[in-house]
C-alpha positions as a LaTeX table, in Angstrom:
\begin{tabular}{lrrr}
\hline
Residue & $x$ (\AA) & $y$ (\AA) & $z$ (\AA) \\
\hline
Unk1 & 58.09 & $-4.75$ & 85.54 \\
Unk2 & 59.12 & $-2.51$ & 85.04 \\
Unk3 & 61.94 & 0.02 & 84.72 \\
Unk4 & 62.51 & 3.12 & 84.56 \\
Unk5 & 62.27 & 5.87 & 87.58 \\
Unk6 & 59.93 & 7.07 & 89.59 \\
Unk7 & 60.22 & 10.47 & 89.16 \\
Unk8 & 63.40 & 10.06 & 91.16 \\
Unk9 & 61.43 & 8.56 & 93.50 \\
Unk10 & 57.17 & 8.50 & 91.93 \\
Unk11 & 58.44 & 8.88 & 88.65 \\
Unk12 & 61.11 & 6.02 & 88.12 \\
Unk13 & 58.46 & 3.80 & 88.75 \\
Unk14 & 57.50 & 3.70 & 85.46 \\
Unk15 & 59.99 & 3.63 & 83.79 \\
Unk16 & 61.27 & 0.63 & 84.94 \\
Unk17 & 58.63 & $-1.35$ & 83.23 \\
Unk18 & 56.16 & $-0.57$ & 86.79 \\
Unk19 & 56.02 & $-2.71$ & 88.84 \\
Unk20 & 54.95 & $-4.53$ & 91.71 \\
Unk21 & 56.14 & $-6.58$ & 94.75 \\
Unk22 & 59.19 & $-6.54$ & 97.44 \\
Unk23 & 61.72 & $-8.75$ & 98.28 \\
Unk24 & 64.81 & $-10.85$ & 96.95 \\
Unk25 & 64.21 & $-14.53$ & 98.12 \\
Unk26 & 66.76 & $-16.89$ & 96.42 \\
Unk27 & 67.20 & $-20.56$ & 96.29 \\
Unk28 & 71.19 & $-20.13$ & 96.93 \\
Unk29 & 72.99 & $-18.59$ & 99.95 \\
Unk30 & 72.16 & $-15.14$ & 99.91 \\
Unk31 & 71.22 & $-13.27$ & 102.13 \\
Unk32 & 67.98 & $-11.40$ & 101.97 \\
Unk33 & 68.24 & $-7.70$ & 100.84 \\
Unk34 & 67.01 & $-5.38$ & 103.81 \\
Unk35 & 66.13 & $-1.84$ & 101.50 \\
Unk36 & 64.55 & 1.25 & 103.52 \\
Unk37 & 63.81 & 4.54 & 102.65 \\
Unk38 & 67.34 & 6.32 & 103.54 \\
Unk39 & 69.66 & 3.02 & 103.68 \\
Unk40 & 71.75 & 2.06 & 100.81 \\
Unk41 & 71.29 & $-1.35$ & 99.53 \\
Unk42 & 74.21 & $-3.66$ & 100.13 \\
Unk43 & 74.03 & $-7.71$ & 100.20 \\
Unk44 & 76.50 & $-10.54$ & 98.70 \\
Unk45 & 74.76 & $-13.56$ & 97.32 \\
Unk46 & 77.57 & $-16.22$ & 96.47 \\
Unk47 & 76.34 & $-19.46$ & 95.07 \\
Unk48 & 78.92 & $-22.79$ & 94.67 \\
Unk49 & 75.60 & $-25.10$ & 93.00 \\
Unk50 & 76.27 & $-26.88$ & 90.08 \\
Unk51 & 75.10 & $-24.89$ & 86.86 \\
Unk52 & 71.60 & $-25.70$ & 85.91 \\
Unk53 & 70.60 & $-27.45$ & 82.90 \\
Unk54 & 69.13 & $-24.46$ & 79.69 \\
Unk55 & 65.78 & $-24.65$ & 79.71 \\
Unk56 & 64.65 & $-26.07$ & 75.98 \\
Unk57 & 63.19 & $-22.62$ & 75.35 \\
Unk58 & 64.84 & $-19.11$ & 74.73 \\
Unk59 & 63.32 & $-16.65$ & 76.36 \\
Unk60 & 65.69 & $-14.13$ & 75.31 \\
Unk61 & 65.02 & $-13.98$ & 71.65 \\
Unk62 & 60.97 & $-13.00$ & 72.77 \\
Unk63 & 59.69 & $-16.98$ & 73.58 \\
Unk64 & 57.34 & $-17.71$ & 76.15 \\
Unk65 & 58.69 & $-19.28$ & 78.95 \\
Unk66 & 58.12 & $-22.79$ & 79.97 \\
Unk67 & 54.63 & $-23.67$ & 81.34 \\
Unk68 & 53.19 & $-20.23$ & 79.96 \\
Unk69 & 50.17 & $-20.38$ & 78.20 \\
Unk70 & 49.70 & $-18.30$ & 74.82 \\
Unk71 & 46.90 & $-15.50$ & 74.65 \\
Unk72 & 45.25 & $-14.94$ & 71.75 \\
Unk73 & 44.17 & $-10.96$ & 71.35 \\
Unk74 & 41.24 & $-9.88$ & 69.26 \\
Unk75 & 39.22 & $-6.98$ & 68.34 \\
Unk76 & 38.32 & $-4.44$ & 65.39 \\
Unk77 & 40.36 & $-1.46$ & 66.29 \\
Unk78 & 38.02 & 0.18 & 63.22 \\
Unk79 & 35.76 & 0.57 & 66.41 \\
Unk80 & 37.14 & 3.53 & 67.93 \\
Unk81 & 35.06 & 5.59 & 65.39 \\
Unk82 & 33.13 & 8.19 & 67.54 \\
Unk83 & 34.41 & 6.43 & 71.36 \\
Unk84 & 36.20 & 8.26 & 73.58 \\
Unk85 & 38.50 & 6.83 & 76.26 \\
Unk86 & 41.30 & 8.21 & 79.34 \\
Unk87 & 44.52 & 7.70 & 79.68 \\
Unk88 & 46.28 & 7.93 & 82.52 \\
Unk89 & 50.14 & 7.70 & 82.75 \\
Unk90 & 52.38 & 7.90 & 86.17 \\
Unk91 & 55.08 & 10.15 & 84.13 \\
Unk92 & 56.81 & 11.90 & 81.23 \\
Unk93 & 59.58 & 8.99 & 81.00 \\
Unk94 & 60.35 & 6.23 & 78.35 \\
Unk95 & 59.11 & 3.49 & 79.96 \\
Unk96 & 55.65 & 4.66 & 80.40 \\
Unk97 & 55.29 & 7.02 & 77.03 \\
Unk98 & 56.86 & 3.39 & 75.17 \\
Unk99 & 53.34 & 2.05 & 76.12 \\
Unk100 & 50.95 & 5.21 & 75.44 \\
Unk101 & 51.94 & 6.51 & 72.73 \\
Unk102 & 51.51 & 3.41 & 70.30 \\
Unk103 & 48.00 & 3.12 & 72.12 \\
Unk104 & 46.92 & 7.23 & 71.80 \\
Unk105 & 48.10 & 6.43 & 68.25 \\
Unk106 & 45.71 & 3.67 & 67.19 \\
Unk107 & 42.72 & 5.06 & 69.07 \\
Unk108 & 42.79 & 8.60 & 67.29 \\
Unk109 & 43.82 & 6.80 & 63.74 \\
Unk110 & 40.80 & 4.90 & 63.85 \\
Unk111 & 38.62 & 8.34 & 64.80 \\
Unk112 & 38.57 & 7.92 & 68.63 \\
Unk113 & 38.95 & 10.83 & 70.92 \\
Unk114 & 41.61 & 10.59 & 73.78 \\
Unk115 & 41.48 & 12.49 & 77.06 \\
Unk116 & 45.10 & 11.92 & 78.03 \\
Unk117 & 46.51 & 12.90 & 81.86 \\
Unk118 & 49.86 & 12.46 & 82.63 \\
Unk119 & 50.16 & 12.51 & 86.73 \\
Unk120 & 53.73 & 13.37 & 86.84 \\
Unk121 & 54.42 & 10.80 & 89.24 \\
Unk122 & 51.57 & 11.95 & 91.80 \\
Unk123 & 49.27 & 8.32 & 92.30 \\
Unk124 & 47.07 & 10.48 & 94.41 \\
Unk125 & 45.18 & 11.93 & 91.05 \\
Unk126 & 44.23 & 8.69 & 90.34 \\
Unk127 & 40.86 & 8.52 & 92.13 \\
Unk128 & 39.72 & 11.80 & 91.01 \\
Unk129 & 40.68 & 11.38 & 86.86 \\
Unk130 & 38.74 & 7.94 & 87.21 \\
Unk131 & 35.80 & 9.32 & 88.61 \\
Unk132 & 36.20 & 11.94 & 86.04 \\
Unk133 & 36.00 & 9.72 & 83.75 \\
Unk134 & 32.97 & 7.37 & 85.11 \\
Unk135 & 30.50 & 10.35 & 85.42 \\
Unk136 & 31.47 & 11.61 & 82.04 \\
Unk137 & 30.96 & 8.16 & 80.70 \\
Unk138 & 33.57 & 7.30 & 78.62 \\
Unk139 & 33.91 & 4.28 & 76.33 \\
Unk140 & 37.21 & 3.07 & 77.92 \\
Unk141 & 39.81 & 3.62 & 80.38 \\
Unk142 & 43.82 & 2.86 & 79.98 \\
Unk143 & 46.30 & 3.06 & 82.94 \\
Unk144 & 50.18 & 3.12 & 82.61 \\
Unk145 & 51.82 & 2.34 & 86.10 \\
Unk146 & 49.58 & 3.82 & 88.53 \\
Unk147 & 48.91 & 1.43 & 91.32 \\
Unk148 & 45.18 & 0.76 & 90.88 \\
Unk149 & 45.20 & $-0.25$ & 95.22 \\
Unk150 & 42.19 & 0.88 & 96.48 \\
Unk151 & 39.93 & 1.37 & 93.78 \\
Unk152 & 37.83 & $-1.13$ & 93.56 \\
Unk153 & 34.76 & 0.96 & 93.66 \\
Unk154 & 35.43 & 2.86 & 90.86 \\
Unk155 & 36.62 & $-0.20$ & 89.03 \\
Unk156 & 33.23 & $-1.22$ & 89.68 \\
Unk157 & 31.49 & 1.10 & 88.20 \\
Unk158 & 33.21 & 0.87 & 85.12 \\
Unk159 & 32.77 & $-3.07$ & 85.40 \\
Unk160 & 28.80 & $-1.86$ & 85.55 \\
Unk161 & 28.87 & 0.23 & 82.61 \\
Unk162 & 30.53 & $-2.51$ & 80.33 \\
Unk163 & 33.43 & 0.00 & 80.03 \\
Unk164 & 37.07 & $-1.41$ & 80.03 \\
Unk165 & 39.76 & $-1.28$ & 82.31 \\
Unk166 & 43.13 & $-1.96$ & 80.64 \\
Unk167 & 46.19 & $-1.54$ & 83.01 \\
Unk168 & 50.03 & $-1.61$ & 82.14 \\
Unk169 & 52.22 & $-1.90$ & 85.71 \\
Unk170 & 49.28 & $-0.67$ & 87.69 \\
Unk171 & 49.05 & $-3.74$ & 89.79 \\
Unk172 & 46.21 & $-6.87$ & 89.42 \\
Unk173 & 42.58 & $-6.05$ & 91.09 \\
Unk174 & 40.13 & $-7.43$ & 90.40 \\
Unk175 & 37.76 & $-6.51$ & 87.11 \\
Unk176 & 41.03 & $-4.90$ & 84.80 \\
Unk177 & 42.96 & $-6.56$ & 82.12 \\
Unk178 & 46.43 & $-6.29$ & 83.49 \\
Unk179 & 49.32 & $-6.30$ & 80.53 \\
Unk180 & 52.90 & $-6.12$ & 82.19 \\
Unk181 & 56.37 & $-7.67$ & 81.47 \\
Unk182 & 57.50 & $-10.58$ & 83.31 \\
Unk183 & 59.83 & $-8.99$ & 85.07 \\
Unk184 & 61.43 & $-11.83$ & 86.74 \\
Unk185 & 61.85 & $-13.75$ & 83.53 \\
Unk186 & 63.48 & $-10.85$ & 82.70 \\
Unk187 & 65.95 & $-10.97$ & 85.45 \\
Unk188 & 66.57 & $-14.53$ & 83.96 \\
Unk189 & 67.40 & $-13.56$ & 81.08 \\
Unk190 & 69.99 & $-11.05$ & 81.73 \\
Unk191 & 71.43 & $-13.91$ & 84.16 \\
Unk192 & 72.18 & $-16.48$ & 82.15 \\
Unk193 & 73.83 & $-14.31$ & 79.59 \\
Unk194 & 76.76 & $-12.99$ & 82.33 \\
Unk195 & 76.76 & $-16.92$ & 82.75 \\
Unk196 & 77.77 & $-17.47$ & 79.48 \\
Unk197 & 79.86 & $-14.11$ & 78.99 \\
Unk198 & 81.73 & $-14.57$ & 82.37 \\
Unk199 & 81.76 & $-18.62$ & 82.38 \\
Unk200 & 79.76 & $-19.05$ & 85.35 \\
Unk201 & 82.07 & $-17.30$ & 87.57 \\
Unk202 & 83.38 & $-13.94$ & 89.09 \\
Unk203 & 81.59 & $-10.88$ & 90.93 \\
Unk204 & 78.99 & $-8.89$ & 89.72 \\
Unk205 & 77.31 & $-5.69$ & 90.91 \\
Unk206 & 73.78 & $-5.02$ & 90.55 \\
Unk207 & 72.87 & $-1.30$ & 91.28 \\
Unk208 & 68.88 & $-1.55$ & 92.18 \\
Unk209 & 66.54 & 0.86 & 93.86 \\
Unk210 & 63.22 & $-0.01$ & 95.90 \\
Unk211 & 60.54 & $-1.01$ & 93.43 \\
Unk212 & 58.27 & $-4.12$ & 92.63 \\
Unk213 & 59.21 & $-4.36$ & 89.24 \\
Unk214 & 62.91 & $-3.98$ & 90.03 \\
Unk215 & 63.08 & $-6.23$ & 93.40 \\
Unk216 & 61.36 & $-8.72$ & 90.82 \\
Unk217 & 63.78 & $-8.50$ & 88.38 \\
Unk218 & 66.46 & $-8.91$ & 91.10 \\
Unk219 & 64.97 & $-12.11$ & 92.05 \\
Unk220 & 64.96 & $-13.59$ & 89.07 \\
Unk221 & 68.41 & $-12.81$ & 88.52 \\
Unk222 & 69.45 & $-13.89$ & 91.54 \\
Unk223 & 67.61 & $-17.20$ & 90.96 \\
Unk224 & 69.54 & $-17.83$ & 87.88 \\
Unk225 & 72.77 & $-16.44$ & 89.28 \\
Unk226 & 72.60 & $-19.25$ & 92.51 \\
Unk227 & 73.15 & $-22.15$ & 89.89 \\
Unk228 & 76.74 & $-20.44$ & 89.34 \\
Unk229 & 80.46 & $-19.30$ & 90.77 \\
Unk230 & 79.06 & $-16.16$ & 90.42 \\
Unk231 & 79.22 & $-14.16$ & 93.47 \\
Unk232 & 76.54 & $-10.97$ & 93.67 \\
Unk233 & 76.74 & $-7.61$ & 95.46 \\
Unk234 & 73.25 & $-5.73$ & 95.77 \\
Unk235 & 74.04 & $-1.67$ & 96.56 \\
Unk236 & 72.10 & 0.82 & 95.05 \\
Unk237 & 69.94 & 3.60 & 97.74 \\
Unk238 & 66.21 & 2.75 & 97.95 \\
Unk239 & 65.13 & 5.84 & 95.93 \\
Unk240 & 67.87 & 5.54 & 94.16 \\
Unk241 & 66.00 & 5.74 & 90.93 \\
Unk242 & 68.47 & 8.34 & 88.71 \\
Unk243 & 71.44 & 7.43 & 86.76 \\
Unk244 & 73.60 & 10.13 & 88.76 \\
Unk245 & 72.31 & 7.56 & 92.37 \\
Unk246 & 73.79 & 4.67 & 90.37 \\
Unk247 & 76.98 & 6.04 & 89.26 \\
Unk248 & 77.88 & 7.31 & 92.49 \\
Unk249 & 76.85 & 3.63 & 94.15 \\
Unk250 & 78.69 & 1.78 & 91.42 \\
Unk251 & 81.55 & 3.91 & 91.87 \\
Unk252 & 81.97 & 3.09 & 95.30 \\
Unk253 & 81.72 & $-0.36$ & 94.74 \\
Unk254 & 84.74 & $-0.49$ & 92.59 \\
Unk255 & 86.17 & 1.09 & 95.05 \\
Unk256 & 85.87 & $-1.71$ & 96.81 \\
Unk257 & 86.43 & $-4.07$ & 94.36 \\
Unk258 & 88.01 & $-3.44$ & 91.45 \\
Unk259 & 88.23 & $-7.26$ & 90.93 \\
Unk260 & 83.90 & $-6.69$ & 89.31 \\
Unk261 & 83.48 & $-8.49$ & 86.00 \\
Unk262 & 80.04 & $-6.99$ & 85.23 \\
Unk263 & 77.56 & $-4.34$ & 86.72 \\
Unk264 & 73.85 & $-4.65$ & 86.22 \\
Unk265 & 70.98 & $-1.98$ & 85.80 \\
Unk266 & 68.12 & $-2.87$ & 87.58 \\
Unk267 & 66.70 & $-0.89$ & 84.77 \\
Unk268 & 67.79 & 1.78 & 81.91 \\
Unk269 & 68.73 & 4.81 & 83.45 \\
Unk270 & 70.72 & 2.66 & 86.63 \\
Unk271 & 72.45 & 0.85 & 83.28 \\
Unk272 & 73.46 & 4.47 & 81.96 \\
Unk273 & 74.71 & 5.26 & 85.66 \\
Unk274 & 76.35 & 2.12 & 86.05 \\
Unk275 & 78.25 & 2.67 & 82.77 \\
Unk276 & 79.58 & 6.18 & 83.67 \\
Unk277 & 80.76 & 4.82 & 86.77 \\
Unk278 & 83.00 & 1.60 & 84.95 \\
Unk279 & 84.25 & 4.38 & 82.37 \\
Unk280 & 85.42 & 6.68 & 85.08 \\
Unk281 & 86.91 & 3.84 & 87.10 \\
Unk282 & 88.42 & 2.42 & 84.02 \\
Unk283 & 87.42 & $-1.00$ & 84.57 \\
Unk284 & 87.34 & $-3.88$ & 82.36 \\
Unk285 & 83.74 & $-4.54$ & 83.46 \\
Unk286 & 80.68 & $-4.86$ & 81.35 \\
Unk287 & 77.55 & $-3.47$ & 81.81 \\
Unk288 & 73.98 & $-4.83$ & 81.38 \\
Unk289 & 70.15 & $-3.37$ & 82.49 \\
Unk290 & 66.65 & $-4.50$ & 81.52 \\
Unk291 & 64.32 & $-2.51$ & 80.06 \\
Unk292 & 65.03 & $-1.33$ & 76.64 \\
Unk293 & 64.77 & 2.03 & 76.85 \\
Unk294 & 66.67 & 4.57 & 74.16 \\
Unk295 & 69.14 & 5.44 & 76.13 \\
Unk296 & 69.89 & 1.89 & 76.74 \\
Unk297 & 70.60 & 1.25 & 72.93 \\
Unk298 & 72.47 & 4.56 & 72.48 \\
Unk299 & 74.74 & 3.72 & 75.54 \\
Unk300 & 75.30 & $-0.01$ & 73.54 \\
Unk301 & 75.46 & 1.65 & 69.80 \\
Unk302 & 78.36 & 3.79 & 71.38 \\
Unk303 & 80.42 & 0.71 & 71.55 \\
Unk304 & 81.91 & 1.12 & 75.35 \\
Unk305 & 81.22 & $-1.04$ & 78.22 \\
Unk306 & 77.30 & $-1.07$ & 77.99 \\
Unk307 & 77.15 & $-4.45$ & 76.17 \\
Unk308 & 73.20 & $-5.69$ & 76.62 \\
Unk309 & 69.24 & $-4.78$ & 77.68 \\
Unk310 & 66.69 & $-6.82$ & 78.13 \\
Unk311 & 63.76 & $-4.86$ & 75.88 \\
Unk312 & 60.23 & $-5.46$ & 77.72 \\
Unk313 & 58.22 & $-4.89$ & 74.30 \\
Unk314 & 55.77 & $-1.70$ & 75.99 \\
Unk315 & 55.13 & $-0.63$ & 71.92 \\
Unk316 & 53.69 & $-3.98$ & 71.45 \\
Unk317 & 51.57 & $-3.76$ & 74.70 \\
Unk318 & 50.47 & $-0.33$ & 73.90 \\
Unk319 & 49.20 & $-1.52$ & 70.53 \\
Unk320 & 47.57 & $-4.63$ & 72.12 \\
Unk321 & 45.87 & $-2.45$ & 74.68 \\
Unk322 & 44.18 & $-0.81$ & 71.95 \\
Unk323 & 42.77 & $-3.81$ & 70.24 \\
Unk324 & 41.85 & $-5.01$ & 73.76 \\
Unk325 & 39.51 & $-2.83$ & 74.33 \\
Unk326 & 38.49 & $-2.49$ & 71.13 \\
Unk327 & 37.35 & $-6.11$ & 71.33 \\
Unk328 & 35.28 & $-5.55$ & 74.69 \\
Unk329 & 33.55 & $-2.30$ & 73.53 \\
Unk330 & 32.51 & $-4.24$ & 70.96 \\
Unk331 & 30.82 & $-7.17$ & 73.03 \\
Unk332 & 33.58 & $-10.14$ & 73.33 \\
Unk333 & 34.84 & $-10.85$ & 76.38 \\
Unk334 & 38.42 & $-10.34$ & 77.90 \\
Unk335 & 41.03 & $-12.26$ & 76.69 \\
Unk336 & 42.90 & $-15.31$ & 78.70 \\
Unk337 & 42.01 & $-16.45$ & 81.87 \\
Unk338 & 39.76 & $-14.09$ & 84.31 \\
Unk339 & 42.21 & $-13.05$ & 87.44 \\
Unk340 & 45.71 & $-13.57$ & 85.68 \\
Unk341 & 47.80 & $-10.88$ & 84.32 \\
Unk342 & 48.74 & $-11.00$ & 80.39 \\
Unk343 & 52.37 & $-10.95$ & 80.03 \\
Unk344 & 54.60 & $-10.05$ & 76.96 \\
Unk345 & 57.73 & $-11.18$ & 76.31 \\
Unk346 & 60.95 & $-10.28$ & 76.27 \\
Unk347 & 64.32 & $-9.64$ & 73.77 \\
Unk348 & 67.74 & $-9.33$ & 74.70 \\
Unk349 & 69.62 & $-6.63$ & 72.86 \\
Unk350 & 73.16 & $-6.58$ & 72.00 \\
Unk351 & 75.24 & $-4.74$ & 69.42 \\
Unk352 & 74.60 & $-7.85$ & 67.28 \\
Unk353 & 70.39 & $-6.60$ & 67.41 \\
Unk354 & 70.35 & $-3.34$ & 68.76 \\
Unk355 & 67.85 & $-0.96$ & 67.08 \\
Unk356 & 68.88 & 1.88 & 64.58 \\
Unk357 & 68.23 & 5.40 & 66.82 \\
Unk358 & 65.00 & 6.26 & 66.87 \\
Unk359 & 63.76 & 2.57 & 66.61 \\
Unk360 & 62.20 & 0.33 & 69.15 \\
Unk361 & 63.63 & $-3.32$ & 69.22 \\
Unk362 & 60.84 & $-5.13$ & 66.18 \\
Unk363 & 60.53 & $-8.34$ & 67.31 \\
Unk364 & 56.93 & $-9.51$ & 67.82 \\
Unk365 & 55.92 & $-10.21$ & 70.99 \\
Unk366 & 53.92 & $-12.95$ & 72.60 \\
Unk367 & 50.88 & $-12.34$ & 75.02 \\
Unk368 & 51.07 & $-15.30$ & 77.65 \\
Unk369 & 49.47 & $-16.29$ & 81.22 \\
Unk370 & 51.40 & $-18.36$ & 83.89 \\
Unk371 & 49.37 & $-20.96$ & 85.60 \\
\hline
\end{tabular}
């Protein structure tokens, strides 16, 4: 949502925010992005529309967006007491640990037992740790952006033992509560602030890699971006997921332009890349990624051309997986509407907000459904 790298390929999924979904459809003249497995993404989207109306609500300062409906969480997290759950995470990276740490946190300081397994970006355990997990019984069962495709049997049997399935990234089947970020509102957000920044006009890179969460993030920036003068260039390589991939891709595209007003991050660690690359080039462009990772609010505490992140709020999910579950162990029923993921939202961080080190951005976040 995601994010964020997938190991540099499995293990960046994560830590984009995970993720979900391919393409790049926009409502302005772009062209659609064509991203396989060796070729380097490259596509110009330039869009002469009028600039669009603000929409009455700020999404970047952690609103819900127009039309979303709020989601009330409950549960008595003083349940864990004696219950033991699993925890599965794709990988050892920010993105996902952002999420399971909070949650490990809560469940063991209100006497649960965790069996955690990090996958280190192999999906292929999945099957095996759930069906660990259903024959040993456990209470619950957490998963932090492992595509759950496919396992709707085992899903089921955890459906028939009244034992929850809370999911962060992992995809939307049927019979799991599925927390993620809205990753294209996210791509909004970072899109109308190089609006306002670059008034409405100039080019902009965007460094991105082939991932759900990221493609969706693209598209909502380019959504955004197609009500402006501002003229986009996608490159980036399909696994492309490392900060070194993104340097050398930004790099080359000042090469070719050293005219670029701003470079985005599809997510933290392209933001990181993307900054090396505008130092080294000494260009006068600014630099923005989605995510809100710490090495996103280092690179923007250090004062150079990293100026903004858009921070997802994964401590805040984490914490509201916990009392989730806590709430279904316990007999109530899942929150929001049956079939619709639960979305948090989202904060854009600047130097004016950025976190102290070794702080996650505070603001509270909303739990909301789309229609």
């Amino acid at each position: 949502m995601r994010k964020s790298p997938m190991k540099v390929l499995a293990i960046s999924i994560v830590a984009v925010s995970f993720l979900a979904a391919c393409g790049s459809d926009s409502d302005g003249s772009s062209e659609e992005a064509t991203v396989d497995s060796s070729a380097a993404v490259t596509e110009d989207t330039t869009a002469t529309a009028p600039e669009e109306t603000a929409d009455e609500t700020d999404t970047s300062k952690g609103e819900i967006p127009e039309g979303g409906v709020e989601v009330t969480l409950s549960g008595d997290v003083a349940g864990w007491a004696g219950k033991t759950v699993g925890i599965a995470n794709l990988a050892p990276v920010p993105g996902a640990e952002r999420w399971s740490k909070p949650l490990q946190a809560c469940i063991e300081a209100n006497g649960g037992k965790v069996d955690y397994q990090d996958v280190g970006g192999d999906a292929t355990k999945l099957p095996a740790l759930l069906e660990g997990w259903a024959v040993a019984k456990v209470d619950a069962v957490f998963n932090i952006g492992i595509d759950m495709t496919g396992q709707d049997s085992l899903i089921t049997k955890f459906s028939d033992a009244k034992t929850p399935v809370v999911t962060w990234g992992a995809g939307n089947p049927a019979g799991v509560v599925a927390l993620d970020a809205n990753q294209e509102e996210d791509g909004r957000i970072i899109g109308r602030y190089l609006i306002e920044k670059l008034g409405g006009e100039g080019d902009v890179v965007l460094v991105n890699a082939q991932n759900p969460a990221l493609q969706s993030r693209e598209k909502g920036l380019q959504e955004v971006l197609s009500a402006s003068n501002i003229k986009l260039t996608i490159v980036g390589e399909a696994a492309g997921f490392s900060a070194e991939a993104a340097q050398k891709s930004v790099e080359t595209a000042l090469q070719a332009n050293p005219a670029v007003k701003a470079v985005v991050g599809g997510f933290g660690s392209l933001g990181v890349g993307a900054a090396t690359a505008v130092a080294a080039a000494k260009s006068e462009a600014i630099v923005v990624s989605m995510n809100g990772d710490p090495e996103e609010y280092a690179a923007i505490r250090a004062g150079g051309a990293f100026a903004a992140t858009v921070a997802d709020g994964h401590e805040f999910g984490g914490q509201a997986a916990c009392q989730i579950a806590a709430g279904m162990i316990a007999g109530g029923a899942a929150p929001g509407t049956a079939g619709k993921s639960i979305l948090t939202t989202s904060v854009l961080v600047t130097a004016d907000n950025v976190p102290a080190e070794g702080s996650s951005e505070g603001t509270a976040r909303k739990f909301y459904q789309l229609p």
